[in-house]
N, C-alpha and C positions, 0 to 999 in steps of 0.2 A: 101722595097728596101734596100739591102745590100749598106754597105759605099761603098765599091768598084763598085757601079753599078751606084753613083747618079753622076751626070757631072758636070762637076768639077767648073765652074762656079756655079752653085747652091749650090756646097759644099761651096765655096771662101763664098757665103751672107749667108748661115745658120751659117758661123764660124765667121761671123762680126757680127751677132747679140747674139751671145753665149757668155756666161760666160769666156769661155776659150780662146776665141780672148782678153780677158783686162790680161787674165793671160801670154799670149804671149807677148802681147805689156810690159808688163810690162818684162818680161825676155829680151828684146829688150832693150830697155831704159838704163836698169840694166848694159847690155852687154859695150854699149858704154861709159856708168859710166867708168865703169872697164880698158875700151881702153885706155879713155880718159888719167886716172889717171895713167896709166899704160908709156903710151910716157910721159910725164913730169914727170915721174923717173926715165925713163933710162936716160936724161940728169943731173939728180941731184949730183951724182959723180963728175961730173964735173966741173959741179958750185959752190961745197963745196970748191973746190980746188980754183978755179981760181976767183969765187964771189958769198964772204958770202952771202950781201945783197939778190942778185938776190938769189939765193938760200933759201932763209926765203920767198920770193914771190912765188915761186914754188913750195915750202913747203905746203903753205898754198893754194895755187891754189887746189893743190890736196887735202888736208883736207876737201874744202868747197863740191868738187865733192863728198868725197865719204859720208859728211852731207847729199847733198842732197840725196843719193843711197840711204841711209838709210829710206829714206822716202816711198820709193819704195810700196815696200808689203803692205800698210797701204792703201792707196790709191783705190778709189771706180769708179772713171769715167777716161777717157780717159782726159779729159780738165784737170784735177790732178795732171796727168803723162806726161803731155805736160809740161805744170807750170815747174814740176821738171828740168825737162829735160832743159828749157831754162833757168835757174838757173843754173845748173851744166855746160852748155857750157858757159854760159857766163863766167865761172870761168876760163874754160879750153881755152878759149880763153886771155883772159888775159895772159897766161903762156905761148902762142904759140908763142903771140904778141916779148917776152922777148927771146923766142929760135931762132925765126927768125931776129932778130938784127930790127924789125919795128919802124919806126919812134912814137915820143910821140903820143900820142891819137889815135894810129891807132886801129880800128874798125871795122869787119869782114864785107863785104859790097858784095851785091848779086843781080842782075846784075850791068852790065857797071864799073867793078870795074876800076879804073884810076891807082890806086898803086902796084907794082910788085906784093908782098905779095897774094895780093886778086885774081891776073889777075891768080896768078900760081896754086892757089886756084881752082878758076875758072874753068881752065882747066882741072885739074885734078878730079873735079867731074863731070864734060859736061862727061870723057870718063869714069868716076865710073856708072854714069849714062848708058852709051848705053850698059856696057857691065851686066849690073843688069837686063834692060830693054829686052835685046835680053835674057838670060839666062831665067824669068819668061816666057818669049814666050815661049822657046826651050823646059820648063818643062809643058807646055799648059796650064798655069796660065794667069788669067787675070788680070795683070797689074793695074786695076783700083782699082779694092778691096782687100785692105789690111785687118790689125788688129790695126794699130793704127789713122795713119790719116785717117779722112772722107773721104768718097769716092764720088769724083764728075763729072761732064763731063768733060771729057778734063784733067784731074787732075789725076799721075797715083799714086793712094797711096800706091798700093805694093811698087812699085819702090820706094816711099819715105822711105817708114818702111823700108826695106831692105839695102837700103844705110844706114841706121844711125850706123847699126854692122860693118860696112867694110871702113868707112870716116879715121878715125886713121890708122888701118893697109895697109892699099891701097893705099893711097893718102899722109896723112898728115907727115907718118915715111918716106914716099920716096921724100916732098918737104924741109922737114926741115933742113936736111942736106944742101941741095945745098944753102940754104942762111945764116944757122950758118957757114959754114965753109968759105965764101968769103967776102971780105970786100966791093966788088962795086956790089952791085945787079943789075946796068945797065948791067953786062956781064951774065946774066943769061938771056938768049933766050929761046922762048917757046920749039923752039928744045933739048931744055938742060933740061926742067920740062919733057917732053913725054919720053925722051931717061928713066931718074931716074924713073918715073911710072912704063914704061915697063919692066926695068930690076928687077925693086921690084916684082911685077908683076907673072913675070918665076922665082922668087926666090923658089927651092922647101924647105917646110917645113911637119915635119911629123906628119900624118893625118891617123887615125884609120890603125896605122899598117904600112903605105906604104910612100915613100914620094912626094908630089906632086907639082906643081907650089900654089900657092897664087890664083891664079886666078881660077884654077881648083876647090880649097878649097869652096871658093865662090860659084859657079856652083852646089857644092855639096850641099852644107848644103841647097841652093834653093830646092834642091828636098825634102831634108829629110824637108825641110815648106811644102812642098803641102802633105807629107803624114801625116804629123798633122792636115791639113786642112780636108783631104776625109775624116780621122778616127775622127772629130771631136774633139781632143787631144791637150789639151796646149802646145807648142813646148820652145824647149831654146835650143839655139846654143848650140854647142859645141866646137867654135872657139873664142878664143880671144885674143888680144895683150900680144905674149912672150908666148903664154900657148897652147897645141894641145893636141889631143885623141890620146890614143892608143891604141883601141879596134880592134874592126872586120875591113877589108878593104870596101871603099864603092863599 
């Protein structure tokens, strides 16, 4: 049976049990390194200017991410590259903590968050979520079986794996603004997080050639996963924070 003939559910668990689902997850992982470190520099200019200190925090936020990236390729099971990975956001979160003016100990918290910060958080991956979710559907991908996290009932690990590349650029570049730039975080309304999403969102940027919404970007690259999954093929983005393709149109 040719790749192009086996279904595509059957291809999703023969590429979870392959060799080249750890080398996806791992180009995954990598990717959001790379985000990560990538929003806590484009604020560093500015905190040169206006604070040293903070700025030597931010410095190093992003040093320890991209220690851990480094780690990356070396790495033999999926629980490895998990490890890493919550080592490297915990770093990157530290540095969000300082962008968004959040109070001392504040703590990335998942559900029922109480604090603006988290609630705006929140929201904006509830709808990074449905729109990842509906897009794996639209390309007839099943949602449950990714390449990094386990696959379980009820539990959608595409959706998980696939949100980690698109958290920074989608959500986290479009909330941090609206609370570095105002002094009373009680005037920021969930209408005021979704309006900043959405317009990130439609923002077009250029993508193999042409230039397209953000959100479209996304949509894309889902597909170019499922034909690394039918061909059995290790995949890695081609989208990342500040950085796009300019090859063939998709």
């Amino acid at each position: 049976m040719s790749s192009q003939n086996v279904p595509v559910s059957f291809a999703q668990t023969r590429y979870w049990e392959s060799d080249v689902s750890l080398s996806t997850a791992r180009a995954v992982i990598r990717s959001k390194c790379k985000n990560m470190a990538a929003l806590i520099r484009l604020y560093l200019p500015y905190r040169l200017q206006s604070a040293p200190k903070i700025s030597h925090t931010l410095s190093r936020s992003t040093h320890d991410i991209f220690s851990a990236s480094r780690r990356i390729q070396a790495v033999s099971t999926r629980q490895e590259l998990m490890l890493i990975e919550a080592q490297a956001t915990k770093s990157y979160w530290k540095a969000f903590a300082i962008l968004v003016k959040a109070l001392r100990g504040w703590s990335r918290i998942y559900p029922h968050a109480t604090d603006p910060w988290n609630a705006a958080l929140n929201v904006g991956y509830t709808m990074l979520t449905n729109l990842i979710r509906t897009s794996i559907v639209n390309a007839g991908l099943d949602p449950g079986i990714g390449c990094l996290h386990t696959p379980r009932v009820q539990k959608e690990a595409l959706v998980y794996d696939l949100m980690e590349l698109f958290r920074q650029p989608m959500v986290d570049a479009a909330i941090i603004p609206l609370f570095s730039r105002r002094k009373r975080v009680d005037s920021i309304t969930t209408k005021n997080i979704i309006h900043a999403l959405l317009r990130r969102w439609e923002k077009e940027y250029s993508y193999h050639g042409t230039r397209i919404p953000l959100k479209d970007i996304c949509i894309f690259e889902i597909r170019e996963y499922k034909k690394a999954v039918i061909n059995n093929v290790a995949w890695r983005t081609t989208v990342h924070f500040g950085t796009h393709t300019k090859s063939k149109k998709p």
